[in-house]
N, C-alpha and C positions, 0 to 999 in steps of 0.2 A: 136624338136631338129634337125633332118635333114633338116626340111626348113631352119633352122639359118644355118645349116654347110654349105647347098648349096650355101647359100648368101655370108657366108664371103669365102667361096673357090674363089667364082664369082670377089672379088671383091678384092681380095690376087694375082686373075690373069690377074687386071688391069681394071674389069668392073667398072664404075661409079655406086654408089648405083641409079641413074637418071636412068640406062640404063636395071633396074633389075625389074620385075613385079613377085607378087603372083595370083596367078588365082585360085578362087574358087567358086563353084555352088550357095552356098546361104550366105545370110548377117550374118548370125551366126558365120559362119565360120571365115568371115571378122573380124568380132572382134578377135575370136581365136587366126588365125595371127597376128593381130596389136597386143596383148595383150603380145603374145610373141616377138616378137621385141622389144616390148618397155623394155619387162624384160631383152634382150639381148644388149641395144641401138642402135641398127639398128634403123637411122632414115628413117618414111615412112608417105606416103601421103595414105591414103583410096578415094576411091570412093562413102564409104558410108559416110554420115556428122559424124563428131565427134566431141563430146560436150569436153569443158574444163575439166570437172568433170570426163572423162575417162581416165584420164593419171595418173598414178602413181606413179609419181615425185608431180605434184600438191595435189596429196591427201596425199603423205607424209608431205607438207608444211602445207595443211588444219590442220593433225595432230596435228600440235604443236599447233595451232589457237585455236582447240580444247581445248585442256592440257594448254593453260595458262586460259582459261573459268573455266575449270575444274583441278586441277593438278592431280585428284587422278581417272580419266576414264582411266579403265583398257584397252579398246579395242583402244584407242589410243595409249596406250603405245605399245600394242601387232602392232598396223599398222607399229609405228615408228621402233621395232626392226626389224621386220622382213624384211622393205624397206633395214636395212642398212646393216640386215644381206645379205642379197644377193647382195645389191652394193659393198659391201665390199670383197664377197667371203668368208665369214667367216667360216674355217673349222671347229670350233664349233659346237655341235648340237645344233639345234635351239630350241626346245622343253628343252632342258635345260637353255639356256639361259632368256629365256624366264620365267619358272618356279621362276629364280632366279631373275628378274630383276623387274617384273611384276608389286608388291609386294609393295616392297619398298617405302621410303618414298620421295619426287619429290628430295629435296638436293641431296639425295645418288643415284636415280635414274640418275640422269642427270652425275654426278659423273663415275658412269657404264658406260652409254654411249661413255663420254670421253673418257675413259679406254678401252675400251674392242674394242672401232670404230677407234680408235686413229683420235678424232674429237676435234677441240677446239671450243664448242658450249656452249654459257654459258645462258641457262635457262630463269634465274631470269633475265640478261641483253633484251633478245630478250624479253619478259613480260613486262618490262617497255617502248620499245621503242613503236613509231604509230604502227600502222598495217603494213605501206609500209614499211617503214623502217627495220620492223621487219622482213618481209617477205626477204627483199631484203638480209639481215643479214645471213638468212640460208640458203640462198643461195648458199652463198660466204660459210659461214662455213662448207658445207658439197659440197662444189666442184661441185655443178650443174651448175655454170658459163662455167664448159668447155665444152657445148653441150649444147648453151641456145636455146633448141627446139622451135617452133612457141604457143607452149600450156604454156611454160611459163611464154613467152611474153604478151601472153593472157591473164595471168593471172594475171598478173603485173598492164597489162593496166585494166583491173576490178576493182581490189583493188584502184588505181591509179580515177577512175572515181566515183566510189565510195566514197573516200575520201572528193573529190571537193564537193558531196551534202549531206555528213553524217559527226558527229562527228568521225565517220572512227572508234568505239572501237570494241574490237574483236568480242563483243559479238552482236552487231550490224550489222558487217559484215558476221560473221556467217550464221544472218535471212535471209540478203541477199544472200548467198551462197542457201541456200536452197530452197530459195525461186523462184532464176533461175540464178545468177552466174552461178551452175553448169552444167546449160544445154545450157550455150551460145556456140552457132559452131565457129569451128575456118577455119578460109582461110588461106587456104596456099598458098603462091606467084607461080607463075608460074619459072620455072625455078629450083626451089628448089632439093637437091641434093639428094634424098630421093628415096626407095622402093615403088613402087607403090601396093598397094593392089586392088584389083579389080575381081567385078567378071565376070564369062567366057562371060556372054552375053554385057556386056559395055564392054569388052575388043574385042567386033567385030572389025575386020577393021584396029586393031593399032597393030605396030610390038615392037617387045622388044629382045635387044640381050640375055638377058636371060630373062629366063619364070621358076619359080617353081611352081609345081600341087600338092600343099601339100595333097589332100585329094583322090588323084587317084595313078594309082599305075606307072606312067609317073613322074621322079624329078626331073629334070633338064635338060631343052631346050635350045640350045645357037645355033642360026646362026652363031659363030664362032666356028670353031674346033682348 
């Protein structure tokens, strides 16, 4: 939680997230950090590879991929509330919502969702469309368009190539998800406007207006005063 305040203080007082680095000792770590950004939307670049299948936003989408295969896996449905619980900020306890939503039969569940997300995401429509089409659907219905990250361009373009050599159904693309969809790396363009994660030894030699040491007792470096 201090690396995310130090980043957005950083960047409330005009730093480009381009101009911002995390530094940390070992790759464990690395993920640590990405993992929180990504739950914060801080967008960021790693130094270590990252597969499609580590983002969070995509594995919400897997979710429903999931749930139209199956409508009544519960650990899907638990993935899906809890993504929106937190996107949302939902002051509700989650452990209750949960309890009550979990359950349910898919009509009343989706229902819930509606309600309680204030989402207009209709279920049974995303279930009949292709897979892309699908995908591209909950997208739009749950406002991930407005920070289309490179993971779920990625992820687009997967589904998208896949299509061209498979009947594209979900339970098909599934295999393929598993199979290594979710370990394809994604490149990030040069120039891209993102937190760099990186650890202290590849960050020899490069400067950065700000520097946060989340795991040392140093938190925030700025060549600017």
């Amino acid at each position: 939680e201090q690396t995310i305040n130090s980043l957005r203080r950083a960047h409330a007082n005009g730093f480009s997230w381009n101009e911002m680095a995390v530094l940390v000792r070992k790759k464990d770590q690395a993920t640590l950090v990405a993992e929180a950004l990504q739950s914060a939307e801080i967008p960021f670049i790693s130094s270590e590879s990252l597969s499609v299948g580590s983002f969070l936003k995509v594995n919400f989408l897997m979710a429903f991929i999931r749930l139209a295969i199956d409508p009544d896996d519960q650990e899907q449905r638990k993935n899906i509330i809890e993504f929106l619980h937190a996107q949302k900020q939902s002051e509700t306890d989650l452990d209750q919502t949960l309890s009550a939503l979990i359950f349910l039969p898919i009509f009343r569940f989706e229902k819930e969702i509606q309600n309680r997300f204030d989402v207009s995401f209709d279920f049974q429509l995303f279930s009949k469309k292709s897979i892309y089409n699908a995908v591209e659907y909950a997208i739009a219905s749950f406002g991930l368009t407005k920070n289309m990250e490179a993971h779920l361009n990625a992820f687009l373009d997967d589904i998208f190539e896949f299509t061209t050599q498979d009947e594209g159904s979900f339970l098909s693309y599934f295999h393929h998800w598993e199979q290594k969809g979710k370990d394809q790396k994604i490149v990030i363009p040069d120039g891209t406007d993102a937190v760099k994660i990186m650890t202290i030894h590849k960050a020899k030699g490069l400067e950065f207006p700000v520097v946060v040491l989340p795991f040392a007792s140093e938190d925030l470096v700025s060549s600017r005063s």
